[in-house]
C-alpha positions in Angstrom: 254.9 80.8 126.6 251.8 83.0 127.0 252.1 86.0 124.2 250.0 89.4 124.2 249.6 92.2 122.2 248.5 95.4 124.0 247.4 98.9 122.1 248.9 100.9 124.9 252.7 101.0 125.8 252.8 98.8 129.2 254.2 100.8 132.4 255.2 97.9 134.4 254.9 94.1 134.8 254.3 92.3 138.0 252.8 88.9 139.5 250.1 88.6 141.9 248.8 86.0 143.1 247.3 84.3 140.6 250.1 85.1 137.9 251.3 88.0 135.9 249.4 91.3 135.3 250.4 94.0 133.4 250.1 97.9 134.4 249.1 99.9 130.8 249.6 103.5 129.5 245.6 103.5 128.4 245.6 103.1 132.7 244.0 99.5 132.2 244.8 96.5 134.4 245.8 93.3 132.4 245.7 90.1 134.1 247.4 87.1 132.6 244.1 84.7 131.4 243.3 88.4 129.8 240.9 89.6 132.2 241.1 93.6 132.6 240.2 96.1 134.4 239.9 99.7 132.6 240.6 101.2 135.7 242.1 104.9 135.4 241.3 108.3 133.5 244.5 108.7 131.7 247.9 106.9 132.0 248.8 104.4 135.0 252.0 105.7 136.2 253.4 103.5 138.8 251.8 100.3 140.0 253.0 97.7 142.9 251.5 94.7 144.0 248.7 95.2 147.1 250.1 93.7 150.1 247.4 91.1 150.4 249.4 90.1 146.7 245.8 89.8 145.1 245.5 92.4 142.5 247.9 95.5 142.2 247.4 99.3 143.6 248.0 101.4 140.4 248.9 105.5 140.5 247.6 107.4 137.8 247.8 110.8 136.3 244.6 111.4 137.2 245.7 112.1 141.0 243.6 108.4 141.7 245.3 105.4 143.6 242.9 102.3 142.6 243.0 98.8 143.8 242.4 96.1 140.9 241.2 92.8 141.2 239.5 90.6 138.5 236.5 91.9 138.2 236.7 94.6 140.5 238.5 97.8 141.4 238.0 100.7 144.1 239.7 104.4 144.5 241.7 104.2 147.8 243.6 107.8 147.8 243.2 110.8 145.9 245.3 113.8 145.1 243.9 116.3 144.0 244.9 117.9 140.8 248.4 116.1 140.7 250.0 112.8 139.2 251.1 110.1 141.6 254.8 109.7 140.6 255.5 106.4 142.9 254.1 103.9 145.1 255.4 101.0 146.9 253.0 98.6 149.4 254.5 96.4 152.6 253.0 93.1 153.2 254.8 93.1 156.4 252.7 96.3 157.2 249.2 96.3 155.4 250.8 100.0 154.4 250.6 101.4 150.8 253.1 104.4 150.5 252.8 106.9 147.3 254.3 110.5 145.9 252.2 113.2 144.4 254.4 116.2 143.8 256.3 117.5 147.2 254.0 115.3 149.0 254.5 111.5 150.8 251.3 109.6 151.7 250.5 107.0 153.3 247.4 104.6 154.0 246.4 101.3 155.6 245.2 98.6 153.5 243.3 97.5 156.3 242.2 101.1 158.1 240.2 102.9 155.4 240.7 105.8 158.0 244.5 105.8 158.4 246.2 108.4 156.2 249.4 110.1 156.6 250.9 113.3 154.6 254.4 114.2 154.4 255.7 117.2 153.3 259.1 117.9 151.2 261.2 120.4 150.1 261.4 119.0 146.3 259.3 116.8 144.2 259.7 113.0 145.5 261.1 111.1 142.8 260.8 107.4 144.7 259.1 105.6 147.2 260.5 102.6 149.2 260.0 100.4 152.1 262.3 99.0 154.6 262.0 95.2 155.2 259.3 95.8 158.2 257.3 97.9 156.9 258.2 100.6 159.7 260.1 102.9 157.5 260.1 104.2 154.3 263.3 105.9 152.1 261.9 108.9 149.6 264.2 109.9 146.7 264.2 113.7 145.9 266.9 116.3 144.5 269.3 116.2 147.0 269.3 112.9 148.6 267.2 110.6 150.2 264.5 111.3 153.4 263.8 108.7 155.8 260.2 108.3 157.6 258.6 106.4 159.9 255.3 105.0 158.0 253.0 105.8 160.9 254.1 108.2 162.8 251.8 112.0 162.0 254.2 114.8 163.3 257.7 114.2 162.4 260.8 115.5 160.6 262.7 113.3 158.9 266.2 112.1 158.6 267.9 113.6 155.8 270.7 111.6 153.9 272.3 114.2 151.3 274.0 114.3 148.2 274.0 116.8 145.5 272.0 116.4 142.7 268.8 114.3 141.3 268.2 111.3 142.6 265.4 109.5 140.6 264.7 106.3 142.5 265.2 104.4 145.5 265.9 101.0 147.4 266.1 99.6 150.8 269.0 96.5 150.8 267.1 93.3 152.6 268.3 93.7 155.6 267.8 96.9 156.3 271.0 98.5 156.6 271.7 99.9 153.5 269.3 102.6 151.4 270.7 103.0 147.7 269.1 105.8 145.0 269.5 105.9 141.2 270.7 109.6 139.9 269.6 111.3 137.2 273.9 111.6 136.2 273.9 107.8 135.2 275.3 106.5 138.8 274.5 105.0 142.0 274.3 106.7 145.7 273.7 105.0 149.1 274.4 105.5 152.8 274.7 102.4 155.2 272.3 104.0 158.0 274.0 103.4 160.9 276.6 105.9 160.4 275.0 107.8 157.3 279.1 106.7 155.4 278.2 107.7 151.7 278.9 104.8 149.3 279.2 106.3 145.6 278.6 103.6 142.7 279.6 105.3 139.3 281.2 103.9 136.2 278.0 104.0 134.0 277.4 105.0 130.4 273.9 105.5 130.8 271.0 106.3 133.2 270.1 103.2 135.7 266.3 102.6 135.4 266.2 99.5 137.6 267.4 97.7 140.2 266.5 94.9 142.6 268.8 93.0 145.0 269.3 88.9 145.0 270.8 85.7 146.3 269.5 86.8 150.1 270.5 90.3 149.1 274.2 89.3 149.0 274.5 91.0 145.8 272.6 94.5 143.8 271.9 94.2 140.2 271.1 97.2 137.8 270.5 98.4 134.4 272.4 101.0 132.7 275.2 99.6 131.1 276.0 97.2 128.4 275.8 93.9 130.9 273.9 93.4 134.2 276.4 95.1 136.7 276.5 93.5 140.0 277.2 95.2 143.3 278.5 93.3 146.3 276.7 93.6 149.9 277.4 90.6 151.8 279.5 92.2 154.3 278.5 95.0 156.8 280.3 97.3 154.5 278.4 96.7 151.3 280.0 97.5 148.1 282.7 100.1 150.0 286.4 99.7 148.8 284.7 97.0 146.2 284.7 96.8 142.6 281.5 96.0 140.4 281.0 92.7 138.0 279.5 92.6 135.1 277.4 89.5 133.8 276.0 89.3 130.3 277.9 92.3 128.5 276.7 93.0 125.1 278.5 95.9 123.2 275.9 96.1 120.6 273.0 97.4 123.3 272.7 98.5 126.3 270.6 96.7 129.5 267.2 98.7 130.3 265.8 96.6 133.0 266.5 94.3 135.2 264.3 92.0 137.9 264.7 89.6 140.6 263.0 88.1 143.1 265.3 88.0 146.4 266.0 85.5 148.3 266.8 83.7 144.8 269.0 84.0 142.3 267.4 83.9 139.6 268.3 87.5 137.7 266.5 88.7 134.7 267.5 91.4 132.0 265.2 93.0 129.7 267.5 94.8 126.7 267.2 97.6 124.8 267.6 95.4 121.3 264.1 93.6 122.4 265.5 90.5 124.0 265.1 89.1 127.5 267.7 86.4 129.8 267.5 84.7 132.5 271.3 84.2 134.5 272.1 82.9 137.8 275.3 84.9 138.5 276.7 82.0 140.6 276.4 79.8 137.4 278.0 80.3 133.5 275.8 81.5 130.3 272.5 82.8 129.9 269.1 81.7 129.1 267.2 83.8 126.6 263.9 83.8 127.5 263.2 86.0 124.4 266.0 85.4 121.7 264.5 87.5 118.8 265.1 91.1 118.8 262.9 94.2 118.5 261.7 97.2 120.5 263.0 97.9 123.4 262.3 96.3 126.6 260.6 98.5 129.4 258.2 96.4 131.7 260.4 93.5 133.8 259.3 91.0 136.1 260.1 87.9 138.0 257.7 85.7 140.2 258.2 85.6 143.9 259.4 82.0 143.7 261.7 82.9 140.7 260.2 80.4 138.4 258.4 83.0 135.8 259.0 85.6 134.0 257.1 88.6 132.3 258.1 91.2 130.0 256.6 94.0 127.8 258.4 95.9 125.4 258.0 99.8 123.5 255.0 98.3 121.0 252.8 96.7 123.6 253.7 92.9 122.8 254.4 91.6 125.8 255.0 87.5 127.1 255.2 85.4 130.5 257.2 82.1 130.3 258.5 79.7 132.6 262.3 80.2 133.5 
């Protein structure tokens, strides 16, 4: 096990290509063998891995969307006078999509020239991308928008329900888009007939989740255990009930990662500790046994055999699972 101890809170926790880096508060780039990049003029507020997976494409408060690689970092977007509030990137594209206010942009890893602004009625919460690349799902108040990536004059498709929605997530195949609400429950809308899907039941607010196991299954935070939604069939989790894996009555789950197709699920908690679980298998691993401040920077690598976390203090670790 690798340990760290940052003096800025960590906003997020990710692995690129050569291992885990870590997005910071002080808008500094962490790599794993400790190299850094002191990249932003303020906080880093959202950061995703570039689609090339060498480095990571951080948004800041400073209205700047940077590149970082060892040794190196470049501006690729601006926004004037406003903080970038999301960002997700596409592999399957070259396309980096990010929120600034009302406003969805998007740009071209690989066209310094392509750029792409869409406007909405509210403040975009959430950024995502379908599996291609084509497409990309906003959260806002209301519901969600759908938008094709590349496309410059357009209105989008509008899937609506009442009330904030504060994140979003495209199921692997494509057919399912699912937000996180600001009430402490789940929304989504299978797209081919726009059928609501409501996923409540929650004691507190759902800050994560990431789909597994060849997206048969949806994990999330906000509740005492990893809750697990079923989407194997072409109805998802409609007419289903929820399961719970590792419920702990004492604290509640902040985080949780994966890294489809595997799975591997990991759960960052609110008491400081972190597991590992296969939800096809019995008991869980604790990466990080001993508790402390809360968890709140979660990741698993792409082949599921790592782990890195981060938690309220700035001590942070990346272990094998």
């Amino acid at each position: 096990m690798t340990q760290f101890s940052f003096d800025a809170q960590v906003t997020s926790a990710h692995f690129d290509s050569s291992g885990a880096v870590f997005a910071l508060g002080d808008g500094s780039v962490r790599f794993e063998d400790r190299t850094f990049d002191a990249v932003h003029d303020g906080a880093i507020l959202c950061a995703v891995v570039h689609p090339s997976g060498d480095g990571l494409v951080t948004g800041g408060d400073d209205g700047r969307v940077i590149w970082s690689r060892k040794g190196e970092a470049g501006v690729l977007a601006t926004a004037k006078g406003q903080w970038i509030d999301a960002i997700d990137a596409s592999p399957e594209s070259n396309l980096i999509a990010f929120s600034a206010g009302k406003t969805l942009s998007v740009i071209d890893a690989t066209d310094a020239g392509f750029r792409r602004d869409f406007a909405h009625e509210r403040t975009v919460s959430g950024v995502a991308f379908d599996p291609k690349g084509r497409k990309i799902a906003t959260s806002t108040y209301g519901g969600a928008c759908l938008w094709f990536a590349r496309i410059a004059d357009q209105k989008p498709t509008k899937l609506v329900w009442a009330g904030s929605h504060t994140g979003v997530a495209f199921s692997p195949d494509g057919a399912f888009v699912v937000t996180m609400m600001q009430d402490a429950q789940l929304h989504g809308w299978r797209l081919k007939d726009a059928k609501n899907m409501r996923m409540g039941g929650y004691p507190s607010k759902i800050r994560s989740v990431g789909f597994l196991n060849k997206g048969r299954l949806l994990a999330t935070s906000g509740a005492q255990g990893a809750v697990l939604w079923p989407f194997e069939s072409s109805n998802g989790p409609m007419g289903r009930e929820a399961s719970e894996i590792g419920y702990d009555d004492t604290t509640l789950l902040n985080l949780v990662a994966t890294a489809n197709p595997h799975g591997a699920l990991a759960a960052g908690l609110a008491d400081g500790r972190v597991w590992v679980a296969d939800p096809a298998a019995h008991g869980l691993n604790f990466i990080k046994a001993e508790k402390g401040a809360p968890i709140v920077a979660l990741a698993v690598s792409p082949d599921a055999t790592r782990i890195a976390w981060a938690d309220e203090d700035g001590q942070a670790g990346v272990a094998d699972i």
